[in-house]
TIMI-2910 file (N, C-alpha, C, CB; in pm, 1 decimal, decimal comma, always signed):
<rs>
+----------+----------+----------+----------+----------+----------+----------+----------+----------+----------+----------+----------+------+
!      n_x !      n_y !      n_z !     ca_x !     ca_y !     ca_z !      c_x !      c_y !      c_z !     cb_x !     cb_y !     cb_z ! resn !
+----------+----------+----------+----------+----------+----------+----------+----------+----------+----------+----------+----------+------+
!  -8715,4 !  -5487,9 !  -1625,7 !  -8707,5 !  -5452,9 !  -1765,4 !  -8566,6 !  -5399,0 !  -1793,0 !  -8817,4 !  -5348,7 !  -1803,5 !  Unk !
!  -8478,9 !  -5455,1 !  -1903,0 !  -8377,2 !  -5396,8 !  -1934,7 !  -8347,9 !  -5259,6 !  -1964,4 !  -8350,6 !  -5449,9 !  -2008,0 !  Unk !
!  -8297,9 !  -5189,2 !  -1957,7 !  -8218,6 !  -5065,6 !  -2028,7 !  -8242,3 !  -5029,0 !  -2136,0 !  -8098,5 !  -5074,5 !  -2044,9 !  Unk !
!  -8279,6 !  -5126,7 !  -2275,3 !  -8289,0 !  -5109,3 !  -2393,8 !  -8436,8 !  -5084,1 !  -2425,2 !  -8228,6 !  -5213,4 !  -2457,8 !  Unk !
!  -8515,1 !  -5199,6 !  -2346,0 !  -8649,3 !  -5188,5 !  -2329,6 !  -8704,7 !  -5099,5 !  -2268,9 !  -8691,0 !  -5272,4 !  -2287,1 !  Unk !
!  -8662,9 !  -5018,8 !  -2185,0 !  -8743,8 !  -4913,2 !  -2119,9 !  -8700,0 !  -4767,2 !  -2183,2 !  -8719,1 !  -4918,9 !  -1952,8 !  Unk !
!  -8556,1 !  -4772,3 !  -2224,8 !  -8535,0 !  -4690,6 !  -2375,9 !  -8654,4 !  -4693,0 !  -2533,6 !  -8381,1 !  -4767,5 !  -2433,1 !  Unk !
!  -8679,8 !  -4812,0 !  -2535,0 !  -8759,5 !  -4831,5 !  -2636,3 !  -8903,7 !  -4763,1 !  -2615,9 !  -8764,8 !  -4974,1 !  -2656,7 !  Unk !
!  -8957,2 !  -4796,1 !  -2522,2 !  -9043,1 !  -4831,3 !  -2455,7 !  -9099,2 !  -4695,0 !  -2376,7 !  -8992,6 !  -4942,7 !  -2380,9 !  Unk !
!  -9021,9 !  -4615,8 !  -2373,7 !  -9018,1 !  -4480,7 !  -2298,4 !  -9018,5 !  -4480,7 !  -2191,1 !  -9100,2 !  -4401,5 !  -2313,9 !  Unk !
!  -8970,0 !  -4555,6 !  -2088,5 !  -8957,5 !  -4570,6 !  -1965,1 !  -8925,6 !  -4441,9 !  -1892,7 !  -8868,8 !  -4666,6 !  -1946,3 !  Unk !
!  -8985,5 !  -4381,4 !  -1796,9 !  -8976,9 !  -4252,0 !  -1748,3 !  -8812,5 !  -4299,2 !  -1696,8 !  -9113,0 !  -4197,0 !  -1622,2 !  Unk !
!  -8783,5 !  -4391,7 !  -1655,8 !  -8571,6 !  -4360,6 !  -1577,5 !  -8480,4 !  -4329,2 !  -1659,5 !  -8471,3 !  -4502,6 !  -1510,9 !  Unk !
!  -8544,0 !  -4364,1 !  -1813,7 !  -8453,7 !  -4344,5 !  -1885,3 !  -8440,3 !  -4160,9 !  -1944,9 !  -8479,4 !  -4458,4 !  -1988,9 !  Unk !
!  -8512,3 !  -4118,9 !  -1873,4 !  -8535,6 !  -3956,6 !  -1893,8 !  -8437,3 !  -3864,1 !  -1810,6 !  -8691,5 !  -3914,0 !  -1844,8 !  Unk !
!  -8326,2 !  -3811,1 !  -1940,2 !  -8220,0 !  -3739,6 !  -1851,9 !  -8292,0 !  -3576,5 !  -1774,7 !  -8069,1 !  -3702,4 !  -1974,3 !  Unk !
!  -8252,1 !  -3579,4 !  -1619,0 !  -8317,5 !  -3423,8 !  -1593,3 !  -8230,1 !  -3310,8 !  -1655,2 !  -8328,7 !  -3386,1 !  -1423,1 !  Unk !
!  -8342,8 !  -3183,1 !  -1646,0 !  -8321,0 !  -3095,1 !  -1753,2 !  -8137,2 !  -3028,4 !  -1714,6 !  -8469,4 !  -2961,5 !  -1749,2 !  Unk !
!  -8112,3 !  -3062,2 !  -1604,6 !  -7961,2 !  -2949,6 !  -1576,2 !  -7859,1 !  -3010,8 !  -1643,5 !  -7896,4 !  -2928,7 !  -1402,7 !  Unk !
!  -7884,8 !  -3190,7 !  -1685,6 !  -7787,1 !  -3282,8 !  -1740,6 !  -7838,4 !  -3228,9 !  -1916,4 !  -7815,4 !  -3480,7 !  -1680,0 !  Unk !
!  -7931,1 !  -3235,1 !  -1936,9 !  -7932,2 !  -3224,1 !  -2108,0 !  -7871,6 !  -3081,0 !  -2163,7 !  -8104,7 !  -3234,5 !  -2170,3 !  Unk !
!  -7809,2 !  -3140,3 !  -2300,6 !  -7740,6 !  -3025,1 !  -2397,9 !  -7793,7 !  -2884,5 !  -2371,5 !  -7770,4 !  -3055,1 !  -2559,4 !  Unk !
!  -7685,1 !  -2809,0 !  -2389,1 !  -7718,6 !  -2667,1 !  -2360,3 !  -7863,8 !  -2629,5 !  -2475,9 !  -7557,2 !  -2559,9 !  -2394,1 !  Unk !
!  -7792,9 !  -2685,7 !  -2607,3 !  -7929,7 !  -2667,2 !  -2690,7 !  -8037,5 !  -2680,7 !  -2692,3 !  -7942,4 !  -2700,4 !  -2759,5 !  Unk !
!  -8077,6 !  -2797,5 !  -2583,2 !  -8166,0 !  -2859,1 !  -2603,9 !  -8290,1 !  -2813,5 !  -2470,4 !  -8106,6 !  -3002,5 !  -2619,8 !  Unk !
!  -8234,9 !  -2703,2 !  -2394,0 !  -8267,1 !  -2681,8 !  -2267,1 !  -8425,2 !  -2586,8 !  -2348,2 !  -8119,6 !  -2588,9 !  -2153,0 !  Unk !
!  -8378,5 !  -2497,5 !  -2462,6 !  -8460,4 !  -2392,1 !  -2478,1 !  -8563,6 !  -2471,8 !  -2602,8 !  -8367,4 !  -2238,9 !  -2520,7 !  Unk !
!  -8543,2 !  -2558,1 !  -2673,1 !  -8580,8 !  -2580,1 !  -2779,4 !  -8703,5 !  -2677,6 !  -2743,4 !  -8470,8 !  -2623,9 !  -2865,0 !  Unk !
!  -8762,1 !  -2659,1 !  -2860,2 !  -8881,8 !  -2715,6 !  -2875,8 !  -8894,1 !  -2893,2 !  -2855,5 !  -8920,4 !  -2667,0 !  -3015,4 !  Unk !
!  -8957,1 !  -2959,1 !  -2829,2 !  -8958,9 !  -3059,3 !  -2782,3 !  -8935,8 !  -3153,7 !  -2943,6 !  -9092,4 !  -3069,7 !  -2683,0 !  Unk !
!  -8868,5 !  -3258,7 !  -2928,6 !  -8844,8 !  -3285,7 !  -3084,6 !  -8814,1 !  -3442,7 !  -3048,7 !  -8699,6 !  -3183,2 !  -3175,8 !  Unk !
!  -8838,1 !  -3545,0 !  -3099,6 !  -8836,9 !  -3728,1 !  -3039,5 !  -8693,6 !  -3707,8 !  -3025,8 !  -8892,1 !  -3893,3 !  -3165,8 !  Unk !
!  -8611,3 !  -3801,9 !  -2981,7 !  -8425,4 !  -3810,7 !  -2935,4 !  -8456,3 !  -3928,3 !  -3001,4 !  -8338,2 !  -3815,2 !  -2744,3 !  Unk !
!  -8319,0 !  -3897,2 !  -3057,0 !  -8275,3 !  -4031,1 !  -3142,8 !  -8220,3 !  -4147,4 !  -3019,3 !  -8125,8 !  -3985,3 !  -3271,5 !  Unk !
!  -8239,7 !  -4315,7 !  -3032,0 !  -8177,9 !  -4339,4 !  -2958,3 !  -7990,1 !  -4350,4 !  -2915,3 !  -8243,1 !  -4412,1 !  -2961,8 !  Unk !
!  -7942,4 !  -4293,2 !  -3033,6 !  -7793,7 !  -4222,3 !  -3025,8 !  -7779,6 !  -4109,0 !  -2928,3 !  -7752,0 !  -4159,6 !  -3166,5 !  Unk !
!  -7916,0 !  -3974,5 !  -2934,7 !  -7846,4 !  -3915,8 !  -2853,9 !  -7927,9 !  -3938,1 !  -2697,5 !  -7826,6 !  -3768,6 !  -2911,3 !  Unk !
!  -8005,9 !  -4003,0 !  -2684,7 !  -8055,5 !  -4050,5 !  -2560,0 !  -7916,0 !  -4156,0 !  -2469,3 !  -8210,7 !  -4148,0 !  -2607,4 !  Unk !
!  -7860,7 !  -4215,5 !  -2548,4 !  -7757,2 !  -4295,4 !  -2455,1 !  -7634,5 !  -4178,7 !  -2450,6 !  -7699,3 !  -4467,8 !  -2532,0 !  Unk !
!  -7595,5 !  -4124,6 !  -2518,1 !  -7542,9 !  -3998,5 !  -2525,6 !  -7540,3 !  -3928,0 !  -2384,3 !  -7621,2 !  -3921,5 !  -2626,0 !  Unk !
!  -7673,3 !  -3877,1 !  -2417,4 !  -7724,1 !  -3765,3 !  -2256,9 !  -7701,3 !  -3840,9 !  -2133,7 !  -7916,3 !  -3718,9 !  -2239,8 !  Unk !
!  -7768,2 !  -3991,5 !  -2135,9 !  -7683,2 !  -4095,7 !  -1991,7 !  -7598,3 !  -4125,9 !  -1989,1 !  -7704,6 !  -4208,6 !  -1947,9 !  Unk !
!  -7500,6 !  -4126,3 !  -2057,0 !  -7350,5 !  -4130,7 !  -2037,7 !  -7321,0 !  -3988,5 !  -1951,7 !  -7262,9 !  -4138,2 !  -2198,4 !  Unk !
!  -7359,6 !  -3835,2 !  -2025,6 !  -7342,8 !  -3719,5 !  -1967,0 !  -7386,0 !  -3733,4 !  -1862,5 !  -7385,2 !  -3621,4 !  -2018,0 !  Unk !
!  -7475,5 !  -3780,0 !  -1827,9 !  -7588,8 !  -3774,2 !  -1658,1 !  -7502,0 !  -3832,6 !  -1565,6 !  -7761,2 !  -3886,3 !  -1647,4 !  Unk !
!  -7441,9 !  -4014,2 !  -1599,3 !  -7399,0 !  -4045,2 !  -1504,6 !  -7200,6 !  -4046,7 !  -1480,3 !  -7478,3 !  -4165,4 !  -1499,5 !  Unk !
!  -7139,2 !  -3939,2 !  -1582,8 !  -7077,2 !  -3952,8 !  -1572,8 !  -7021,3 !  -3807,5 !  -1448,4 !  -7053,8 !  -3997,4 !  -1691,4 !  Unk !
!  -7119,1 !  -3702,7 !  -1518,5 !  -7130,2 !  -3588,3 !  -1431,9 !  -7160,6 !  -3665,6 !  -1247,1 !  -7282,3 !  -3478,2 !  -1507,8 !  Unk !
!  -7226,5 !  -3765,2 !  -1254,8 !  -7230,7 !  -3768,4 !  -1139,2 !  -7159,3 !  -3848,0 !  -1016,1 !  -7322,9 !  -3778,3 !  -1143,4 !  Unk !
!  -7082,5 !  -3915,5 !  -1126,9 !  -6940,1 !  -4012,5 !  -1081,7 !  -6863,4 !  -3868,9 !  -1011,6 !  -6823,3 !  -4107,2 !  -1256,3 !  Unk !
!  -6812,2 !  -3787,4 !  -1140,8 !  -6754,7 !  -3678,9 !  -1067,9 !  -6791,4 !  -3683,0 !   -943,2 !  -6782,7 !  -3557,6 !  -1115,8 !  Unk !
!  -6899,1 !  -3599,8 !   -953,7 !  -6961,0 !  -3579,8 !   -774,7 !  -6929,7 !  -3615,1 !   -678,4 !  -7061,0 !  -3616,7 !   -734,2 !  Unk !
!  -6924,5 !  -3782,6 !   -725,6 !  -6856,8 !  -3872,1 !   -637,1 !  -6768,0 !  -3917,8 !   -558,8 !  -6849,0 !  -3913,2 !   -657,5 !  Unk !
!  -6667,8 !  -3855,5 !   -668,3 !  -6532,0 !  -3848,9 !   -680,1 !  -6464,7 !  -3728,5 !   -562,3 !  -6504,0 !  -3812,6 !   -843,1 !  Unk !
!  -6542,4 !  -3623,1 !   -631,3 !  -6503,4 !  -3481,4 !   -546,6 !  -6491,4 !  -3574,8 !   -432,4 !  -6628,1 !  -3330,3 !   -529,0 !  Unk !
!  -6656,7 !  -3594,4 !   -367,8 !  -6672,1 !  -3661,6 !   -235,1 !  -6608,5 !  -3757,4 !   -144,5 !  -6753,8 !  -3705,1 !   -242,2 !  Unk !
!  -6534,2 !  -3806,8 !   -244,0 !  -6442,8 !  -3906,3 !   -182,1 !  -6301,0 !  -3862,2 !   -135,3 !  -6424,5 !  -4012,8 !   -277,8 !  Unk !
!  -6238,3 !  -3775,7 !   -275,8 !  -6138,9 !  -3709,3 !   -239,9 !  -6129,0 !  -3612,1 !   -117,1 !  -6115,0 !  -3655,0 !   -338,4 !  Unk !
!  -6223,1 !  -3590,4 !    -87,0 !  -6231,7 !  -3425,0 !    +13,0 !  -6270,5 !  -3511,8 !   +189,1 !  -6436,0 !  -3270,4 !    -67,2 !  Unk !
!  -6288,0 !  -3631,0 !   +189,6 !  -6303,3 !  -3702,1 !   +289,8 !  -6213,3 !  -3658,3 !   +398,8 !  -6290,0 !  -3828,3 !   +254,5 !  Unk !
!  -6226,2 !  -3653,1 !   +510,3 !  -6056,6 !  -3652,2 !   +563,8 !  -6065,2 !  -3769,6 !   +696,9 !  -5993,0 !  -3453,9 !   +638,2 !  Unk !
!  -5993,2 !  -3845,3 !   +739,2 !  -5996,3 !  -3982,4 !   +806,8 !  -6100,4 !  -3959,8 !   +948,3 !  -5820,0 !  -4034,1 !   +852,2 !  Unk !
!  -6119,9 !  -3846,3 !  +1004,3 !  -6225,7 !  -3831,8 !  +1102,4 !  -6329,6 !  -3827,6 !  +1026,1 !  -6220,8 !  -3719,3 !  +1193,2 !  Unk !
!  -6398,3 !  -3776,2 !   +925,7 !  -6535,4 !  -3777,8 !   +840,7 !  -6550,5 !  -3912,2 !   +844,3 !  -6538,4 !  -3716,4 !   +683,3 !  Unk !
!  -6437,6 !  -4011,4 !   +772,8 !  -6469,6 !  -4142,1 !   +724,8 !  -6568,8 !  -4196,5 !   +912,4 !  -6276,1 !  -4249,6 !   +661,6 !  Unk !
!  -6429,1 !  -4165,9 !   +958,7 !  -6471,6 !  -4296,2 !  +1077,8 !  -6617,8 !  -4273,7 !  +1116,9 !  -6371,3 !  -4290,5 !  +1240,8 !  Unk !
!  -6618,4 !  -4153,8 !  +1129,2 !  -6800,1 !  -4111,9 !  +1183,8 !  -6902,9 !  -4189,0 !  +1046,2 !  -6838,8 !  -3868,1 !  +1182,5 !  Unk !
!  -6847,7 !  -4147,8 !   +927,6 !  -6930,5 !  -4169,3 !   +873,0 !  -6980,0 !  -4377,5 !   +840,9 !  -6888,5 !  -4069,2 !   +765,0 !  Unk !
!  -6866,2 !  -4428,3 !   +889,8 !  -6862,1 !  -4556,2 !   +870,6 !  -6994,3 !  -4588,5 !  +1023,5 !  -6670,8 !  -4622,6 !   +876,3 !  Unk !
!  -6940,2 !  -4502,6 !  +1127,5 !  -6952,7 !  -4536,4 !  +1277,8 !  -7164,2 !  -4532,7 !  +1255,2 !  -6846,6 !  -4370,6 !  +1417,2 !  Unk !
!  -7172,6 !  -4441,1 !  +1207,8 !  -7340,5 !  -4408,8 !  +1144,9 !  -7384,8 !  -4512,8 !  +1079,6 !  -7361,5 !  -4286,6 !  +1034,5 !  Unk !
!  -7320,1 !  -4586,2 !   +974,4 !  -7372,2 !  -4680,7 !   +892,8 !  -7408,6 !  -4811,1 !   +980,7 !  -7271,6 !  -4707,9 !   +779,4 !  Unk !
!  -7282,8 !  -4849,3 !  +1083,4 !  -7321,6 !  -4925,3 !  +1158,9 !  -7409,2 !  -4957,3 !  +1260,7 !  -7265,2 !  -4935,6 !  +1178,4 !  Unk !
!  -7470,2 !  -4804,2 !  +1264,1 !  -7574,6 !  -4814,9 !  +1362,0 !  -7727,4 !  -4832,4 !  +1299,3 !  -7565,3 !  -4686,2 !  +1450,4 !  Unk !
!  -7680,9 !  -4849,9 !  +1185,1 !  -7806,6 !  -4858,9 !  +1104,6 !  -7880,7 !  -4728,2 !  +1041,5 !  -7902,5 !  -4923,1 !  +1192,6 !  Unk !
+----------+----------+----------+----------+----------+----------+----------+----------+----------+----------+----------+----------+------+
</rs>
């Protein structure tokens, strides 16, 4: 099922968790999301978690990599 359809559709993946949604929206009463600010909040979700990513990659240092490559290959 597409992205749009399970947006439509209420697809539980398309449900941002609570540490990613608006500060406002943490305390407030439960209210439908427009689908503006639902793609909104997944942009916030997965962009916060690119970061993450990012950190993770940057902070690597060439002995982490090799082990960590050396693990993958072992399955």
């Amino acid at each position: 099922m597409s992205l749009l359809n399970q947006m439509i559709r209420g697809g539980l993946e398309c449900e941002i968790p609570r540490a990613y949604a608006p500060e406002g929206m943490k305390n407030a009463l439960a209210r439908p999301r427009t689908f503006r600010e639902t793609i909104a909040d997944l942009i916030a979700y997965h962009e916060a978690k690119i970061k993450d990513l990012q950190a993770v990659r940057d902070s690597l240092t060439p002995e982490v990599e090799t082990f960590v490559e050396a693990i993958q290959k072992l399955g």
